[in-house]
N, C-alpha and C positions, 0 to 999 in steps of 0.2 A: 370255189364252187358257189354258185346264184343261189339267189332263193327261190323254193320250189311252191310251185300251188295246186290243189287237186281241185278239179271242174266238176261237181257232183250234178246231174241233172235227169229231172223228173218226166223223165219221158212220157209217161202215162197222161198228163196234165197238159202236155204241150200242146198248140191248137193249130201249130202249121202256120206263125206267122212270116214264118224266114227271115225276121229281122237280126236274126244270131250269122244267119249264114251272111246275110250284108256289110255284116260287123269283123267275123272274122270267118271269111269263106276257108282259109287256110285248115280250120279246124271244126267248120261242121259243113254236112247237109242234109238236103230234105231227100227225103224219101218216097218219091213221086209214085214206085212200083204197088206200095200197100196203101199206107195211109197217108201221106202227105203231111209227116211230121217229120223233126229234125232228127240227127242222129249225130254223134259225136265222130268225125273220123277218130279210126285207132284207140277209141275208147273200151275200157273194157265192157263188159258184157253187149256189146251192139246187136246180139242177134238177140236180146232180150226185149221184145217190143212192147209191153207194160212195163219195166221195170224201171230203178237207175241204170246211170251208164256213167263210167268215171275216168278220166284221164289225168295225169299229173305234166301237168307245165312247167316250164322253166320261165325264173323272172321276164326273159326278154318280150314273151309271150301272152304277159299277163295284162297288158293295158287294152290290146286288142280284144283279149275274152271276157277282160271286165266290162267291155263296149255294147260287148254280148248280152251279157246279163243284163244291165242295166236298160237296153233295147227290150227286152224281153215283156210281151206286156200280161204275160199273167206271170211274171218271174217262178222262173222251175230251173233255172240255171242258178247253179251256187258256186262262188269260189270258195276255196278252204287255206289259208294261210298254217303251211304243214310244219312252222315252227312251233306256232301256240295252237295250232289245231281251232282257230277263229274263223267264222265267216267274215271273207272283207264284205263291210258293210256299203250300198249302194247307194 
């Protein structure tokens, strides 16, 4: 079994740059219908449009969404490394 990573991000904060969705379209998009901010597919809470929203990935998935974050320019996208419970640092 891989090692796992939970994508915690700050919806509220987001400013609609879509550089997440550039990075790893597999796993977000924008939301052209209300606000024009990201959204995590398959993430939990997604119909929460201030809140978090959080998905757990698997290793293979995590260079792509570290791509993400690290694109992010007011970063509101967190990874969490769910063995030590650390954010990988960007």
């Amino acid at each position: 079994m891989g090692k796992k990573y939970k994508i915690r991000y700050d919806r509220e904060n987001c400013i609609g740059a879509a550089s997440c969705v550039a990075a790893a379209e597999d796993f977000w998009t924008m939301d052209e219908s209300t606000d024009g901010k990201a959204d995590i597919l398959k993430g939990k809470n997604p119909t929460t449009k201030n809140g978090w929203q959080e998905l757990i990935i698997d290793e293979k998935d995590f260079v792509k969404n570290l791509e993400a974050a690290k694109s992010c320019p007011v970063n509101v996208i967190h990874i969490i490394d769910m063995e030590t419970n650390e954010e990988v640092h960007l």
